[in-house]
C-alpha positions as CSV (number, residue, x, y, z in Angstrom):
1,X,0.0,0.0,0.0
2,X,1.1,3.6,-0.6
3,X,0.6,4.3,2.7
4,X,3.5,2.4,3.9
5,X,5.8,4.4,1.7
6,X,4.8,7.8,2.6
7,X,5.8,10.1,5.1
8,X,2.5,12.6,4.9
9,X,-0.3,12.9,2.2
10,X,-1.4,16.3,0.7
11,X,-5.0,16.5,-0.5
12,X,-5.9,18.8,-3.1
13,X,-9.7,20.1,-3.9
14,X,-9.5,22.0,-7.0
15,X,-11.2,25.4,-8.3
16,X,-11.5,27.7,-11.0
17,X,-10.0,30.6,-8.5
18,X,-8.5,28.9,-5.0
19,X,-7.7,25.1,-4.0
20,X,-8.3,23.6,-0.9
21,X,-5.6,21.6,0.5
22,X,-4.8,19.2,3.4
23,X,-1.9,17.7,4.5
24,X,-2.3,14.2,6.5
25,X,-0.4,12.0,8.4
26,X,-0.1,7.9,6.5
27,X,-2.7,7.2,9.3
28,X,-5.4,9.7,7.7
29,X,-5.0,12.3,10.5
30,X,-5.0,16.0,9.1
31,X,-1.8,17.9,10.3
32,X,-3.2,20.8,8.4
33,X,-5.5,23.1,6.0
34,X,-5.1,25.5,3.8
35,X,-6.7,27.9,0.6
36,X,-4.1,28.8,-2.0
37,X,-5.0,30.3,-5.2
38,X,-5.1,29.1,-8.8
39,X,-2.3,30.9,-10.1
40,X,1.6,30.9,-9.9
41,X,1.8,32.8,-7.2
42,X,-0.4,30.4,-4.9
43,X,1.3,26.8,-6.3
44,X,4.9,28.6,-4.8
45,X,2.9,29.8,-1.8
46,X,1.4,25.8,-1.5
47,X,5.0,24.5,-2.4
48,X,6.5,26.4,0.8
49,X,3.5,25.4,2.8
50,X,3.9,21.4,2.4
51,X,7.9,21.7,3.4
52,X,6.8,23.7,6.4
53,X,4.5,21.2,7.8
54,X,5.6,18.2,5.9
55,X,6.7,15.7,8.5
56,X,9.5,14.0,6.3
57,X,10.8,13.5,2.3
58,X,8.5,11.4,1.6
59,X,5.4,12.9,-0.1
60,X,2.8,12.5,-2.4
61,X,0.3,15.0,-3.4
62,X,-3.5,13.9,-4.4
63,X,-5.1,16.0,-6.7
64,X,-8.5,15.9,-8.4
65,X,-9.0,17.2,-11.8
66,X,-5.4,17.3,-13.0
67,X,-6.3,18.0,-16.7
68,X,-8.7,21.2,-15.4
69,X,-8.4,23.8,-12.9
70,X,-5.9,21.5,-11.3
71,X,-3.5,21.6,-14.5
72,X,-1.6,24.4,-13.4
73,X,-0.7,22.5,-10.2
74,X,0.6,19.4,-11.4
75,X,2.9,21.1,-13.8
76,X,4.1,22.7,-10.5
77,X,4.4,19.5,-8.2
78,X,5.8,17.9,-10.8
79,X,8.4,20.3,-11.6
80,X,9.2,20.5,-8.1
81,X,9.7,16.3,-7.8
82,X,6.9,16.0,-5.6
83,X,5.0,12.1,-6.8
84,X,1.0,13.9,-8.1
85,X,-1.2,11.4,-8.1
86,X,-4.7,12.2,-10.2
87,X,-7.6,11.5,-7.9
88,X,-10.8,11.0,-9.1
89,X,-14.0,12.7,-8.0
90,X,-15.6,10.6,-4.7
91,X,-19.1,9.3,-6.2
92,X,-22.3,10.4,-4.2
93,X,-22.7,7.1,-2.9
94,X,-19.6,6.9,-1.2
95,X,-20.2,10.4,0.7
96,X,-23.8,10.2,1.2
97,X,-24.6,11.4,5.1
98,X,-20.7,12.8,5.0
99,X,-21.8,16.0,4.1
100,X,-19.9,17.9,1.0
101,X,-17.3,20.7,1.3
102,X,-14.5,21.8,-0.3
103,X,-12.7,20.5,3.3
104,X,-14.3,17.3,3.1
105,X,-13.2,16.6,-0.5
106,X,-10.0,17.7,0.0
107,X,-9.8,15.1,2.6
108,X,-11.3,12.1,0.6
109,X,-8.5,13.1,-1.9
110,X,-6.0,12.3,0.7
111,X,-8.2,8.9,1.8
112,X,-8.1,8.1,-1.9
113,X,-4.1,8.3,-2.6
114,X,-4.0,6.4,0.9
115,X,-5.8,3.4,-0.2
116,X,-4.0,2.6,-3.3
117,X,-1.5,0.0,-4.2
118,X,2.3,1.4,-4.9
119,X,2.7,-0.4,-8.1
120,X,-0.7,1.2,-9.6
121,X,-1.0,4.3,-9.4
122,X,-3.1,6.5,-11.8
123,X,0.0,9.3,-12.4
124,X,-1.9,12.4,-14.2
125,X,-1.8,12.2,-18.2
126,X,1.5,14.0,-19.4
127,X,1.9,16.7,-21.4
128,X,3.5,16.6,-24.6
129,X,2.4,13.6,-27.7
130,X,-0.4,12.5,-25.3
131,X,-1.7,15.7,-25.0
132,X,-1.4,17.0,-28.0
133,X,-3.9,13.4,-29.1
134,X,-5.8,14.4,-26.8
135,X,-6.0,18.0,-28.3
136,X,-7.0,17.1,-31.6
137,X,-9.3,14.1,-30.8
138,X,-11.9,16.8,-29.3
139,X,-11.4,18.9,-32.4
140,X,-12.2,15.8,-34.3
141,X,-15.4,15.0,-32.4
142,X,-16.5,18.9,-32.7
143,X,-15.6,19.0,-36.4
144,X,-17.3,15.1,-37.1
145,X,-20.8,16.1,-35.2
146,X,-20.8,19.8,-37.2
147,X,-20.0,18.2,-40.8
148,X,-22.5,15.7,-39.5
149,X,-25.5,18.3,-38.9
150,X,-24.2,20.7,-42.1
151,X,-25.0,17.5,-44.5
152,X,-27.8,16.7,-43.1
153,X,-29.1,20.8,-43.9
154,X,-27.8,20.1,-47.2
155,X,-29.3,17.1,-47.9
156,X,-32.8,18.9,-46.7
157,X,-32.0,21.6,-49.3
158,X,-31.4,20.1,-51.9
159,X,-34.0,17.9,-51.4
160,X,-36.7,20.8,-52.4
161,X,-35.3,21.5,-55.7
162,X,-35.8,19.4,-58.8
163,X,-34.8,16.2,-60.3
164,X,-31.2,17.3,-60.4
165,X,-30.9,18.2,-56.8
166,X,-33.6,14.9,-55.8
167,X,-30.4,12.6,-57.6
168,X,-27.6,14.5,-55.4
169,X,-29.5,14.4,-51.7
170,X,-29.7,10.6,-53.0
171,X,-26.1,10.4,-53.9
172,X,-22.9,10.6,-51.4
173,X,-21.9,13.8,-51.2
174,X,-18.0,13.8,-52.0
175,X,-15.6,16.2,-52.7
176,X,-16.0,15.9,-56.5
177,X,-20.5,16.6,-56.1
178,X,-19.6,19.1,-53.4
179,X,-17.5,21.3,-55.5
180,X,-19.9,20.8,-58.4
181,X,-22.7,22.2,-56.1
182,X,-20.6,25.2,-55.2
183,X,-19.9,26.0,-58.8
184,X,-23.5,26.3,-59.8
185,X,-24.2,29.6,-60.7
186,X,-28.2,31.2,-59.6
187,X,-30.8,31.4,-62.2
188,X,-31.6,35.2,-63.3
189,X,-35.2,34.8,-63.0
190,X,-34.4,33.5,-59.0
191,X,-37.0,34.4,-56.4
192,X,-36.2,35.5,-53.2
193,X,-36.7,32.1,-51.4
194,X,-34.8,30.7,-54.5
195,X,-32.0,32.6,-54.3
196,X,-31.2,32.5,-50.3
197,X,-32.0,28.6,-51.0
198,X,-29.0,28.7,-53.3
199,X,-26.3,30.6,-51.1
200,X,-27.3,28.5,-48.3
201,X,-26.8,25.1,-50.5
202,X,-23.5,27.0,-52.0
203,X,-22.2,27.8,-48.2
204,X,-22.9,24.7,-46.9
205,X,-21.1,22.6,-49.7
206,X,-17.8,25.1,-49.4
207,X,-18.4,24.3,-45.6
208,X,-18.0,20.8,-45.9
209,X,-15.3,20.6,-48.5
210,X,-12.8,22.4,-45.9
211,X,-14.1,20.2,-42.8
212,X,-13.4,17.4,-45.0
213,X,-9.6,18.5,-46.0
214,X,-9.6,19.5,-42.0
215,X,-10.5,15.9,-40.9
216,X,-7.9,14.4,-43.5
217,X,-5.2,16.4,-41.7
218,X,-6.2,15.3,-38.4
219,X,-6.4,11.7,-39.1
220,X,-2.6,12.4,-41.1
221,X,-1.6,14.1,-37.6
222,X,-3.3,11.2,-35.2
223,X,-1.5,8.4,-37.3
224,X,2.2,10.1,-37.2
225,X,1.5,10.8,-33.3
226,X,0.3,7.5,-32.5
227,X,3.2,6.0,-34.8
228,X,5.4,7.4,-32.2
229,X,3.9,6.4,-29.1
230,X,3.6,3.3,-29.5
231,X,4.6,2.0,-32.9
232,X,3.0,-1.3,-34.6
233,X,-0.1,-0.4,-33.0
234,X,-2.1,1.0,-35.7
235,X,-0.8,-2.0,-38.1
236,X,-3.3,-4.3,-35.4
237,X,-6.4,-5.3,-37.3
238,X,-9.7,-3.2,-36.3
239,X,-7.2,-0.3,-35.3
240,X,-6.7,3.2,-37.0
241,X,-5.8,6.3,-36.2
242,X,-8.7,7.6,-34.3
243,X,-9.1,4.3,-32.3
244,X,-5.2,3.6,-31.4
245,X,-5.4,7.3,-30.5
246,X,-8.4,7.3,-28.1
247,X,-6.4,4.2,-26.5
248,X,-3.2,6.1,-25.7
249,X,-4.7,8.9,-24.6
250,X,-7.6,6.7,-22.2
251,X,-4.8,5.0,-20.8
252,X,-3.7,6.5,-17.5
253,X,-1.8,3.8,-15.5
254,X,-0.6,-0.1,-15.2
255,X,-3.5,-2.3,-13.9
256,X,-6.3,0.0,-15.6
257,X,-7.6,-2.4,-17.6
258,X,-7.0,-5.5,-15.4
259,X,-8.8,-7.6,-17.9
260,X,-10.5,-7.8,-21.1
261,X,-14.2,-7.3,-19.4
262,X,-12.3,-4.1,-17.7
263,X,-11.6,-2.9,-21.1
264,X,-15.1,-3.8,-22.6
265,X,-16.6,-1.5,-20.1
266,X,-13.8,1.5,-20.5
267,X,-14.8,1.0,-24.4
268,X,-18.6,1.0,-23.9
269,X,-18.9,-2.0,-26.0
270,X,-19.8,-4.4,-22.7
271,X,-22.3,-7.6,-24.6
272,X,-25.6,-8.4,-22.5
273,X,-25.4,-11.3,-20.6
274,X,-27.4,-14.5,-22.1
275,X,-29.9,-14.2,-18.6
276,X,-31.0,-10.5,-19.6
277,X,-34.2,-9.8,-20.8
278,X,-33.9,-8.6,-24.1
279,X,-35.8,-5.3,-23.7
280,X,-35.0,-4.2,-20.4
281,X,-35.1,-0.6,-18.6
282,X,-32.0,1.5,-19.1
283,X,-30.2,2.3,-15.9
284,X,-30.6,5.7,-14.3
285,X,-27.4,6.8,-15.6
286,X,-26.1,4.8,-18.8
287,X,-22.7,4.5,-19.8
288,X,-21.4,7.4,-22.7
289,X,-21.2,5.8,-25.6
290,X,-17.5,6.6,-27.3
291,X,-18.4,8.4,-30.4
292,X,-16.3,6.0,-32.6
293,X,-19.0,3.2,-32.2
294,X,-21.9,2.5,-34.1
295,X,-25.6,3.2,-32.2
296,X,-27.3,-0.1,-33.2
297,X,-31.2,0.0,-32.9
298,X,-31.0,-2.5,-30.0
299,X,-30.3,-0.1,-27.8
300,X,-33.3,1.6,-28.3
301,X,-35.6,-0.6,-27.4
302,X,-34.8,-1.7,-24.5
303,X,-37.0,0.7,-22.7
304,X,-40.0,0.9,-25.2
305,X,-43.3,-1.2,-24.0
306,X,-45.4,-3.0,-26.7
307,X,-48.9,-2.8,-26.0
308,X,-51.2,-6.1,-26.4
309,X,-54.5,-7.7,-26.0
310,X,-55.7,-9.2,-23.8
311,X,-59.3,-10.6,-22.6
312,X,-60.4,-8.8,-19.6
313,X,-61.4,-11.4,-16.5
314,X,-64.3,-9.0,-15.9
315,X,-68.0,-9.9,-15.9
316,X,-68.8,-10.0,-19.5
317,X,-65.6,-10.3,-20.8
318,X,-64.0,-8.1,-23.5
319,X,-60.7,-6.5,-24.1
320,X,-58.1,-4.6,-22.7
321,X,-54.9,-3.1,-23.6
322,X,-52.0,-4.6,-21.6
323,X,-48.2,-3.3,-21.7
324,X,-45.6,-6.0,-21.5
């Protein structure tokens, strides 16, 4: 256990403006608090506060939400050799009748590092290759979900025109229709509705082409990165760019994935178990799909009810509507 290894434990609760800290004896006892701002100024002011009441060389420092307001901080602890740790957020289960304060979490960050094993831990995502994946895997998702809703617009457009533009809503829309589409020139005789129909269809096809050279740049960039992270890994069969990617960067520390049913659920891609009902009731909070897999109809209809008949047990019989 960690806690066998450390001299004291500092617990940090992290903010868009301050961070609450704690500093806490291997037993879980606080030594001390403290509120140090988000800024340079308060990480040297936090630094000098640990040494002060630090009870020996031997330190680790828990903090939640390493790759947001607590960023700025681990780029400090870690410059400074201090072993950061990312902690995650404590669920509402495990604090319910605890109360919740910026104190308290501060403290279940240090209860958190405490209780894990030395040869796991989950060491915050580095900066550098991994982040810069990680950069353009969200400009990815925003540009796929835009180009996504921008063809679906065209599509509608051009499906109110004539024959010509019927064929092309029908058609894929590639680079070779799409410049085609914006090299159509208005008719003179053009109504109004005609002619903002036209600029629209024309903006939304130039629109598309350059998200579409965009996306081929970031899977060129995704592939070279990933190369270099771990080569041979997008030669795998059922791996590209985007998926090997999303792997490097999902990966935080050894023993994450402890098994292949551990990385079925990290994945989102978990099969139902042979004694499930086929069309059961989603839970109260399901799991995010990731975007790279395909939503399968299944999944929708596990909470829809079929209505049938049945014969009412009534005087006089008849019949009733019953929902399985």
């Amino acid at each position: 256990m960690l806690a066998e290894l450390l001299d004291a434990v500092v617990g940090v609760d992290t903010h868009r403006d301050t961070h609450e800290v704690e500093i806490a004896l291997p037993t879980g006892i606080p030594i001390a608090t403290c509120q140090v701002g988000n800024d340079t100024a308060g990480f040297a002011e936090l630094l000098a506060w640990i040494i002060d009441h630090a009870p020996g060389p031997r330190l680790a420092i828990s903090i939640e939400g390493t790759r947001n307001y607590g960023v700025g901080l681990t780029r400090a602890a870690n410059a400074a050799g201090l072993l950061v740790i990312e902690c995650e957020q404590p669920n509402r289960k495990a604090r319910r009748g605890k109360g919740k304060s910026d104190p308290i979490d501060a403290h279940l960050a240090v209860l958190a590092a405490l209780r894990l094993d030395a040869d796991r831990l989950p060491v915050p995502r580095v900066d550098g290759d991994r982040e810069a994946l990680r950069i353009l895997l969200g400009a990815r998702q925003e540009l796929t979900t835009i180009s996504t809703a921008q063809t679906n617009r065209l599509r509608a457009l051009l499906r109110d025109g004539d024959d010509t533009d019927l064929a092309l809503a029908r058609g894929p829309l590639n680079d070779a229709v799409l410049a085609a589409i914006a090299r159509r020139r208005e008719p003179r005789d053009a109504s109004r509705q005609q002619s903002v129909r036209h600029a629209e269809i024309r903006r939304l096809a130039l629109a598309l082409r350059e998200s579409g050279r965009t996306l081929r740049t970031n899977r060129a960039q995704l592939q070279a990165i990933s190369n270099d992270l771990a080569p041979g890994l997008t030669d795998r069969r059922g791996l590209g760019p985007v998926t090997a990617a999303q792997a490097i960067v999902s990966f935080s520390h050894p023993g994450r994935c402890r098994n292949d049913a551990a990385f079925a659920a990290l994945s989102g891609t978990s099969p139902l178990s042979g004694q499930q009902r086929a069309h059961r009731a989603p839970p109260a909070q399901p799991r995010r799909r990731p975007s790279t897999q395909q939503h399968h109809p299944h999944h929708c209809c596990r909470s829809v009810k079929f209505p049938r008949v049945a014969r009412s047990s009534s005087p006089g019989g008849g019949l009733r509507l019953a929902l399985l």
